[in-house]
N, C-alpha and C positions, 0 to 999 in steps of 0.2 A: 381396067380397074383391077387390083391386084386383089387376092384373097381376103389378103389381112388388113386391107380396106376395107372393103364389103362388108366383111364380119363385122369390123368396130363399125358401120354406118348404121348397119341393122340393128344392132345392139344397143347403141346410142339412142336411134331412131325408135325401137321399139320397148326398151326402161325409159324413155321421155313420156312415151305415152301413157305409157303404164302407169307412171308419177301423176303426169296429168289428169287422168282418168281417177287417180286414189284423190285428189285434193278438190279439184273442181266439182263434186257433188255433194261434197261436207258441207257447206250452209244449206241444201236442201236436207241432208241429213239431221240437221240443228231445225229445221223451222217443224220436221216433224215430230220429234221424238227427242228435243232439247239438250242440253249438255249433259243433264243426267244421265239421260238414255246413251248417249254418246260415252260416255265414261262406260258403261257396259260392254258398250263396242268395243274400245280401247281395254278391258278385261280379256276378252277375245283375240282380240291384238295379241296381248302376252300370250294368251295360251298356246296360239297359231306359233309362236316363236319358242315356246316352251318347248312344243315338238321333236325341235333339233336336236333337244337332249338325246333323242331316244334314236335317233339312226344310229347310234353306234361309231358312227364315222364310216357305214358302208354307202351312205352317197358319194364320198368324196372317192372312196374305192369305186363306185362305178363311172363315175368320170376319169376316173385315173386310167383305168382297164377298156373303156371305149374309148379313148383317147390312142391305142393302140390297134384298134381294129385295123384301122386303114394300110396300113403296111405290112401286118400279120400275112405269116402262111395260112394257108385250109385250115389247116390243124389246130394252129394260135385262133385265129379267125371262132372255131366252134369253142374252145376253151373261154374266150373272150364273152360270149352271148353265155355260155353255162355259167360265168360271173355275174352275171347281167340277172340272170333268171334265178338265180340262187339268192342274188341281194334283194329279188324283188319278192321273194317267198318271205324274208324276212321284213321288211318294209312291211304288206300287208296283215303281216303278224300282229307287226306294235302298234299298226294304225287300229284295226281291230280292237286288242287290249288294251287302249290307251283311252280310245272313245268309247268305250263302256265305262273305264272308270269312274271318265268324268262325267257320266250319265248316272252312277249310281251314285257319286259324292254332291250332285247337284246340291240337296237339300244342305249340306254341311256346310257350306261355300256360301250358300246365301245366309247361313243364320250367323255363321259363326269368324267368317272372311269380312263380305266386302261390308262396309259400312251404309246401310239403308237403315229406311223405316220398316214397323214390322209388316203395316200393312200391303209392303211393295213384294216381301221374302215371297208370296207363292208364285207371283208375276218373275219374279227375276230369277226363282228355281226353274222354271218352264225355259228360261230364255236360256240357262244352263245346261239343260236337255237337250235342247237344241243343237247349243256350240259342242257338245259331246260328239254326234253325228257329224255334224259341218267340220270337223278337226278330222274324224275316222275317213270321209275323203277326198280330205286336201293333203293329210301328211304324204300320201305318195306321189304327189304330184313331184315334188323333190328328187325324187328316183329320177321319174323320166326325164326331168327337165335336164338333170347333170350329164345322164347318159346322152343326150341326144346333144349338148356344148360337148364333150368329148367327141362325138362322131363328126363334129363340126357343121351341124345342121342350122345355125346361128337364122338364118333368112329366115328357115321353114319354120323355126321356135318360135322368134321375134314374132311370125305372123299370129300362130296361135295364141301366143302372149296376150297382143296387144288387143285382138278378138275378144276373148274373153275378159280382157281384163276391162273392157269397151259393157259388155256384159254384165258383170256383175255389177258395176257401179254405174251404170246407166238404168240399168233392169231392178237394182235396190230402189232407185229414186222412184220406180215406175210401179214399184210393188207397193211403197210408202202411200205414194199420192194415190194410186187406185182401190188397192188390194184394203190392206190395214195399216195404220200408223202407228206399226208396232216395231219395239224390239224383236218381237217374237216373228215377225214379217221379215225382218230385214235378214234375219239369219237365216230362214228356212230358205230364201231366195241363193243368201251363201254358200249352202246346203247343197242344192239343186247345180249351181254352176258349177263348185267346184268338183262334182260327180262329171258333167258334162267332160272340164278340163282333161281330170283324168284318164275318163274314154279316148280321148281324141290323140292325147299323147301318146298313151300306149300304143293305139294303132301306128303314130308315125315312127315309132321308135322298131315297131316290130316286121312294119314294112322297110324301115332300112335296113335292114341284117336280113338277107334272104335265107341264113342256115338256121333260121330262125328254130323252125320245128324239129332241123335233124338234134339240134343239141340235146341235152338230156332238161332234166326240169329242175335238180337241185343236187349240191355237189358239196357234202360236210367238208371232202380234205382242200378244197377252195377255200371258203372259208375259213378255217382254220389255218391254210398259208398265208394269206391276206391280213390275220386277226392279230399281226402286231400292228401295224400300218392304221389299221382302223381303229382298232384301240386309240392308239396314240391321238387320232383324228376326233374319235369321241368323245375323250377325255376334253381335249381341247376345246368343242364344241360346248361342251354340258358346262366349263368354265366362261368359255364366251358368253352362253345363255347368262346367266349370273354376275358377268360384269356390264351386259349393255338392257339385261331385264331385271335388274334386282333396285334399282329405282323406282320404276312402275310397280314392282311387286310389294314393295313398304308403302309407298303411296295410295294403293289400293284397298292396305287395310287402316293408314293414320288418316288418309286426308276424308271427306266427304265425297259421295261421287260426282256431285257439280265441278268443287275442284278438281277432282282427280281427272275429268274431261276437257279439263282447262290446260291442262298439264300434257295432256294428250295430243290435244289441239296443235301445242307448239311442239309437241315433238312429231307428229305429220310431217309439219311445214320442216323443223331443223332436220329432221332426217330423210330429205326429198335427195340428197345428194346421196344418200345409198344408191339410189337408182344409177348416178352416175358414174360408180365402182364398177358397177356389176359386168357391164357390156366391156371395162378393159380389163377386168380381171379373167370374164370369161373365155375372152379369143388369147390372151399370152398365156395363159395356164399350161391350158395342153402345147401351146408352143413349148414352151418353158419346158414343161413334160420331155417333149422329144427332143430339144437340146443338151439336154442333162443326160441322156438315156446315150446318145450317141457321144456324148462326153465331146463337148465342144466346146468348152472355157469362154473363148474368146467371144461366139456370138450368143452367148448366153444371157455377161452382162449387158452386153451391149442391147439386146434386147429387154433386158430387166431393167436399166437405166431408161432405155425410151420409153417400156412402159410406164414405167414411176414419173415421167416428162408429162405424157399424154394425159396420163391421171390426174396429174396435176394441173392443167390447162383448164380443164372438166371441171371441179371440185373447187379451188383454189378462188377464181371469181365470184363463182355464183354464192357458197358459204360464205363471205365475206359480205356481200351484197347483202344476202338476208339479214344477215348479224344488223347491219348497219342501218337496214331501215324494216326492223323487226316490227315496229308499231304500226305503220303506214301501213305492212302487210299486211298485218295480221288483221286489221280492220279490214283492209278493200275485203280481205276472204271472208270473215266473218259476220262485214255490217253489223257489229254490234260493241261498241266502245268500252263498255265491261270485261267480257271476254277479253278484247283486244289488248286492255290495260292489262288484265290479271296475267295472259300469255303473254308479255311483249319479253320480261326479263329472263324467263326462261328459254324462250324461245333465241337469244342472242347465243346465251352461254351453248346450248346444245348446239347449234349453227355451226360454232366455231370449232366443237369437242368433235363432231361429227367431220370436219377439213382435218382436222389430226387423226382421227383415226383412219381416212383415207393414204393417208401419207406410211401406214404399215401393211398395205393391204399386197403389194407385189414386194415385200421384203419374206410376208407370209409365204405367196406362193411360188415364190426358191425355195423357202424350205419345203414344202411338201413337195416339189420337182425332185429334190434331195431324197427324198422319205425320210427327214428329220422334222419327226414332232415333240421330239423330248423338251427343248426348251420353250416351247408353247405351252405346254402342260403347265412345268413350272413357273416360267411369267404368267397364267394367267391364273393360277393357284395361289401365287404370292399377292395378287393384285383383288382380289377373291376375298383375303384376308385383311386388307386394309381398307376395300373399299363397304363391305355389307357395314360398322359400327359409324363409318362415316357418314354413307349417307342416312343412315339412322339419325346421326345425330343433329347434321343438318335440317332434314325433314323436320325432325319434330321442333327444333328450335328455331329455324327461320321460315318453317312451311314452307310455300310454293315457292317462292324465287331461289332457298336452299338447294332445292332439291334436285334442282341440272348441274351445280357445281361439280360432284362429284364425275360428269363424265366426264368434265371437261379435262378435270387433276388427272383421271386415268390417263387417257391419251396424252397430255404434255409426257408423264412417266414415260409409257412406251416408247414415242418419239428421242426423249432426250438418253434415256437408259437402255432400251431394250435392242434398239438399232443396232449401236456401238457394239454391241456384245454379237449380234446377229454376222456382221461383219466382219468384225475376231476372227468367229471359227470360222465362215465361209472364206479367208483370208482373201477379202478384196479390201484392194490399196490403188488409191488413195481415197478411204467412205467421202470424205469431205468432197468430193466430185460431185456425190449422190447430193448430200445437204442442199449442194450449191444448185446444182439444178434442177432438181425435182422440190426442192421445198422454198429455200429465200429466194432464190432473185423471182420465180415469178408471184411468190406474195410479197415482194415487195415492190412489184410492179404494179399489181393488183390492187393492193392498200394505197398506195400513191393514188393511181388513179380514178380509184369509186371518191376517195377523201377529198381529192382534188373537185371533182365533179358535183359533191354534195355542198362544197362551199362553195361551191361557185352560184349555183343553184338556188342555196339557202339566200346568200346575198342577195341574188336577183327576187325574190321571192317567188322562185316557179318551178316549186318543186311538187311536183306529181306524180300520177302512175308514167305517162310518157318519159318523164326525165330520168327516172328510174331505170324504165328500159334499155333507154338510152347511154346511162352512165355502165350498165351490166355489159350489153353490146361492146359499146367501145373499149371497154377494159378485155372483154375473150380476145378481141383484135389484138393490141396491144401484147398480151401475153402469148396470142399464137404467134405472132410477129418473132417475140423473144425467140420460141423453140422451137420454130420453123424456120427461120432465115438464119438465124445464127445455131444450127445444126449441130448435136453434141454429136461427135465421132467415136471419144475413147480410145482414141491412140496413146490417148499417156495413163491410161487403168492400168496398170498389174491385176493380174486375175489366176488367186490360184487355189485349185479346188483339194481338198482333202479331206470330204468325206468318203 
């Protein structure tokens, strides 16, 4: 079994669980502490992701720079871990100042943000105290987890991953049903694991690097040679936050929090295919990384193409499946026909916006392989600007079914505009290569096939959870079939690098 097997197996194998682990406890979630309470969770949700703002963009630097350990001299080698322990000096900084803030602004947040009754503001301030703490530490988790995907630790990650992530959403239902049926239960459990997580990382991150102690502990002129790269990466980030959270974030203060949990709900389920990014992004990255680094053209794209193939096999079926029987799902997960109806139409549109923005995810990471984050910044600055009065305006005028439109508009943009331009400068020829194979032919394998299956189905009248599974199955086949037997090679790419 080849490396680069392995890593996507684990990957795959251990963000499935992880997905699995996030969705299958949510109607024990619902039976304790109702959709309301649930829309609080989903507050926390953003904030957990709000976070990102604030690495600066030295996560992506610490995976960049452990990404290089393994070939390093002695000397690259201690320089590499003083990058490591320098980003992690700041890491604990912002986690620190970050979860105090939201400790002291608790009371502001509940009277003057999310939309309650007044008799719930001291309850739902306590449960803000809480996520203040639960945020100060999980944000570091982010560190170690990058560093240890650059050192290519993918098996040993996946296991602590899946451990924990087994953990918190096993041990939340267990704190519910025994402890208290509290939101203020359900966090402080969050609290506690994601302390545990962190311990454990650290140790595995600090046992791989044996120069671990000789190196120094913090290094300003690091930093400071790093701090266009990360800039660039921050910037990018702090606009990403703001184009895939600024949804949730108007919704949080227009809608009620029942709806606003409702709204949550379908974006769980639509956005279950991050998880399926993740593990191809993470093992080509640092490929990618040292392709670009030893200036190798030729197996660069060829590997950026397969990845953008692979990712699409992943992403491409399963998004489309949900989209298509959004209601059926939503119901079998929820058991409850309200809910169900209220998330069904949201729940498509985000499905679908979420397979588009899969389809930019290895075009991104050529550019950071590159160290070009310039036009990151500006697409996700212009996109920034069009999309926060948008979905404002949706929200408020079509409420809940409004209000996934706008990811979906983003991502079409990106895909139709942003690519073209990406491809420009990187001068590969002929993009239409990419189009064809990593995006139409297998959604249009895909779409043929669930369509075909659900009429066939519908006709018969025997469609249920089994036939579902069944039509999901056969369509991964079908499209592995595509881009595994008929093998893209890239003998006729032009590939030529100029940055």
């Amino acid at each position: 079994m080849s490396v680069l097997f392995k890593n996507i197996s684990a990957n795959f194998l251990g963000q499935g669980w992880i997905a699995f682990m996030g969705i299958c406890f949510v109607p024990l979630y619902l039976k304790f502490i109702g959709v309301e309470g649930y829309g609080l969770v989903g507050f926390f949700i953003i904030l957990s992701s709000a976070m990102t703002m604030f690495d600066g963009g030295f996560g992506a630097v610490a995976t960049r720079e452990a990404s290089k350990y393994e070939t390093a001299s002695a000397a690259e080698r201690l320089k590499v871990i003083l990058t490591l322990k320098s980003v992690e000096c700041i890491f604990w900084g912002v986690a620190i100042t970050v979860g105090t803030g939201v400790i002291l602004l608790a009371p502001m947040i509940a009277e003057y943000w999310l939309t309650v009754s007044l008799d719930k503001i001291q309850s739902i301030t306590q449960s803000l105290r809480i996520m203040g703490i639960a945020l100060l530490l999980q944000f570091p988790i982010a560190l170690y987890y990058g560093s240890l995907i650059g050192l290519q630790r993918h098996v040993t990650l996946n296991s602590i991953s899946s451990f924990f992530a087994t953990t918190r959403a096993a041990g939340a239902a267990l704190v519910l049903w025994i402890v208290s049926p509290t939101v203020e239960a359900f966090l402080i459990w969050q609290a506690i694991n994601s302390l545990a997580t962190v311990l454990v990382l650290r140790m595995k991150l600090v046992n791989g690097l044996p120069e671990w102690k000789e190196a120094g502990l913090f290094s300003l002129d690091i930093i400071q040679r790093l701090g266009g790269f990360a800039a660039g990466v921050g910037i990018t980030n702090i606009l990403a936050f703001l184009l895939m959270q600024v949804d949730k974030i108007i919704l949080s203060k227009i809608l009620p929090l029942k709806d606003f949990g409702c709204y949550m709900l379908a974006w769980t389920v639509g956005s279950v295919a991050f998880r399926l990014i993740s593990p191809i992004f993470n093992v080509y990255y640092p490929k990618l990384v040292s392709l670009v680094a030893a200036q190798n053209t030729a197996d660069t794209f060829h590997t950026f193409t397969r990845a953008s193939q692979v990712l699409s096999l992943l992403v491409i079926p399963f998004s489309l499946w949900v989209a298509m029987y959004s209601h059926p799902l939503m119901l079998f997960w929820t058991r409850d026909e309200t809910v169900a109806t209220q998330a069904n139409a949201p729940l498509m549109v985000l499905a679908i916006g979420t397979m588009l923005y899969s389809f930019m995810q290895m075009p991104y990471a050529l550019q950071l392989a590159h160290g070009w984050t310039r036009f990151s910044v500006w697409q996700n600055a212009t996109a920034v600007v069009f999309m926060v009065p948008l979905t404002y305006y949706l929200a408020t005028h079509y409420g809940l079914n409004g209000s996934a439109w706008p990811w979906l508009i983003l991502n079409v943009g990106y895909v139709a505009i942003c690519s073209p331009i990406i491809f420009r400068k990187l001068k590969v020829r002929p993009a239409s290569t990419w189009y064809a194979e990593a995006i139409l032919i297998p959604a249009a394998i895909a779409f043929s096939s669930l369509l075909a299956m659900k009429m066939l189905f519908d006709t018969l009248a025997f469609n249920n959870l089994l036939t579902m599974a069944f039509s999901l199955g056969v369509t991964y086949v079908l499209v592995g079939l595509r881009i595994f037997t008929f093998r893209f090679t890239g003998r006729k790419i032009e590939w030529r690098n100029t940055l």
